[in-house]
N, C-alpha and C positions, 0 to 999 in steps of 0.2 A: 827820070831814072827808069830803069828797068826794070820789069815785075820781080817781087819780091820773088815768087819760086827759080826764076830764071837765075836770080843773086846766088839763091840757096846752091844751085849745082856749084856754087865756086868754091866756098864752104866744105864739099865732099870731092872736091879732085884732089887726085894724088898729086896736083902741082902746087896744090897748099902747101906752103914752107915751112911747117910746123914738125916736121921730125917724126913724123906717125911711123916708115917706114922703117924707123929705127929700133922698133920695139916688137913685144912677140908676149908682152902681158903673161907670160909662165908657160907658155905654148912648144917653143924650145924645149923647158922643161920634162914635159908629158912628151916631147917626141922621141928626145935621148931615152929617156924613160918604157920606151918600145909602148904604150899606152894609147897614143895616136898616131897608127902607122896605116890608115887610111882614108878616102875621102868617105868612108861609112861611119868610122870614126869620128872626125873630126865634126859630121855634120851633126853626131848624138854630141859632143862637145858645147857646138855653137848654140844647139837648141834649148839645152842645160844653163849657158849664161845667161839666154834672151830670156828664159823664164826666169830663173831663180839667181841669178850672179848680180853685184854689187852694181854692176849698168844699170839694174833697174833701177836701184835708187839713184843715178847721177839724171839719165833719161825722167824719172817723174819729178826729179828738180829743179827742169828747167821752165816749166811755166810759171811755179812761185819764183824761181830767180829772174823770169824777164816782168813778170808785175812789179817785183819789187823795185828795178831798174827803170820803170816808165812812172814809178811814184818817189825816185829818187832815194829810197828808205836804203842806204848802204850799209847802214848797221846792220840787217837781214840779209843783206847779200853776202857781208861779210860773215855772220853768222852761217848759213845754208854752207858757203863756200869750204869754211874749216870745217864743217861737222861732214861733208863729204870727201875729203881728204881724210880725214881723220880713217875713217871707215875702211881706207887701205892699210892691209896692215905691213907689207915688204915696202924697204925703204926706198926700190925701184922702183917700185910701180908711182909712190908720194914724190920725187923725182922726176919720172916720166909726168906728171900730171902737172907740177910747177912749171916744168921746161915747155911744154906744148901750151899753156894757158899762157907761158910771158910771151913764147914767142906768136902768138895769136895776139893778143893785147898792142905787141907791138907792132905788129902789122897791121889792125885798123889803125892805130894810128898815125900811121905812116902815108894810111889811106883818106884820112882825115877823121877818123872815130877814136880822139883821144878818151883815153879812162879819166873819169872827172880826180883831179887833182894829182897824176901824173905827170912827170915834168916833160916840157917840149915847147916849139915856139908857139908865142901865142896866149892867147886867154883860156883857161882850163875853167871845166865848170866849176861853181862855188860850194865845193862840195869837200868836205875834210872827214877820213885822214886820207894821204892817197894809198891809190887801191893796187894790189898785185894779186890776180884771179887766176887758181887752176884751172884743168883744164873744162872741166864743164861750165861752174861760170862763164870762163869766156866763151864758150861758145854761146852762152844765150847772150852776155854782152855783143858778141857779133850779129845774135837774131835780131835784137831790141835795135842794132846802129841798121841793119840792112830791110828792118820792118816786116819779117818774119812772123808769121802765125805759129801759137806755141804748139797746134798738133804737127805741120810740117818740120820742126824746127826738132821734135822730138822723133819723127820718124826720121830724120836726115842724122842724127845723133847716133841711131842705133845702126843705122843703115853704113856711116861712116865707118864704125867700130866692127861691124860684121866684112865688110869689104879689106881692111887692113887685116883681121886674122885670117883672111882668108889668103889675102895675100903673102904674110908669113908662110903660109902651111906651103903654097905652091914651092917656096925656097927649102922648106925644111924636111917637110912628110919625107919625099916630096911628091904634089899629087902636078897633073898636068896644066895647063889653064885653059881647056876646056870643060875638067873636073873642079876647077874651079868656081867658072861660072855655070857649072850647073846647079850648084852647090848655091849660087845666090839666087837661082831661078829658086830653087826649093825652100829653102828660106823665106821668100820672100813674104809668103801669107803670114807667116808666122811673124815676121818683123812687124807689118802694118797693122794687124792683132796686137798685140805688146803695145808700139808704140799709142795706139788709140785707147788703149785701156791706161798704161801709164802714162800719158795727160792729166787725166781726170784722176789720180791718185798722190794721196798727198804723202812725200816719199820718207816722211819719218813716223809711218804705218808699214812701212816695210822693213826687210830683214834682208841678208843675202845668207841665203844656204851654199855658195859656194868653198865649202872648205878646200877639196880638191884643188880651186885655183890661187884661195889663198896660199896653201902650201907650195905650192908648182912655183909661185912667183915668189919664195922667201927661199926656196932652195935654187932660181938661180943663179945666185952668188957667187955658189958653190959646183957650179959645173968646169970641168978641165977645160974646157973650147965653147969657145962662144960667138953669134955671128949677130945676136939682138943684145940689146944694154938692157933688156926688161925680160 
């Protein structure tokens, strides 16, 4: 098999078939909103969720979700799983998180990393009730099948999430796609910081202070025109 970080790049391509590009997580919002109408903008944005937005808690949940996944303890995964969902409060964004974790789930399986006691052909593990993982479980279900380290697995989480708003904004602001990736050049210290600190952080000692974005994604529902479902 091929190195585990080599796997991870497959994980973070935008030819993942998971629907990431379908969403804009409240971003939309704030830009009709005239709020984020630059890439100066958008980067005090991005900054503001790496630190303090509800990612942090999904990102420090996934090294207790892939132990709990290599010690087979499902009741804790499925525990972790709801109380992270839960913590979204627009019915979009809990939506978006269902749709991208099935279709993730169903794609290892397809790959041969069925979810223990999901139907399909074959012998499933022994493992009851079956499972259906949002979207950040699955992704550590995909760390745990492709043998992922849980600090890479967390920086690739955050790294994923930061590449996909950024690629909203280039459709929306709209900023260039040179402004764009300059924007992940600048970012970047600041993601590998986060995700190294949230590893080591057990994510129900955190909080998310992002009200601004929960508001942004519950309002919208309620926008005239729309080009993102989140």
């Amino acid at each position: 098999m091929a190195p585990a970080r080599l796997l991870l790049f497959q994980l973070v391509s935008p030819a993942l078939p998971v629907g990431a590009f379908s969403y804009s997580e409240g971003l939309e919002v704030l830009v009709q909103q005239g709020r984020i109408s630059s890439a100066e903008a958008l980067h005090s944005w991005l900054t503001a969720e790496l630190q303090r937005g509800a990612l942090c808690m999904e990102a420090a949940a996934l090294a207790p979700l892939l132990q709990a996944m290599a010690a087979a303890q499902w009741s804790a995964v499925l525990d972790l799983d709801g109380w992270l969902l839960a913590l979204r409060e627009a019915p979009e964004v809990r939506a978006q998180q269902r749709q991208m974790g099935r279709s993730l789930t169903q794609l290892l399986g397809e790959l041969g990393w069925r979810l223990p006691g999901s139907p399909g052909p074959g012998p499933a593990a022994s493992v009851e009730p079956p499972l259906g993982l949002a979207w950040p479980a699955a992704w550590a279900w995909a760390g745990h099948c492709l043998g992922v380290a849980s600090t890479d697995l967390v920086e690739a989480y955050l790294y994923a999430w930061m590449a996909s708003q950024i690629s909203a904004a280039v459709r929306l602001v709209p900023i260039g796609p040179t402004q764009g990736q300059v924007l992940q050049l600048r970012l970047a210290p600041l993601l590998a910081q986060r995700a190294a600190a949230l590893e080591q952080t057990d994510p129900r000692t955190l909080w998310s202070s992002g009200v601004g974005a929960g508001l942004a994604q519950l309002g919208h529902t309620e926008l005239y025109s729309r080009l993102f479902r989140s």
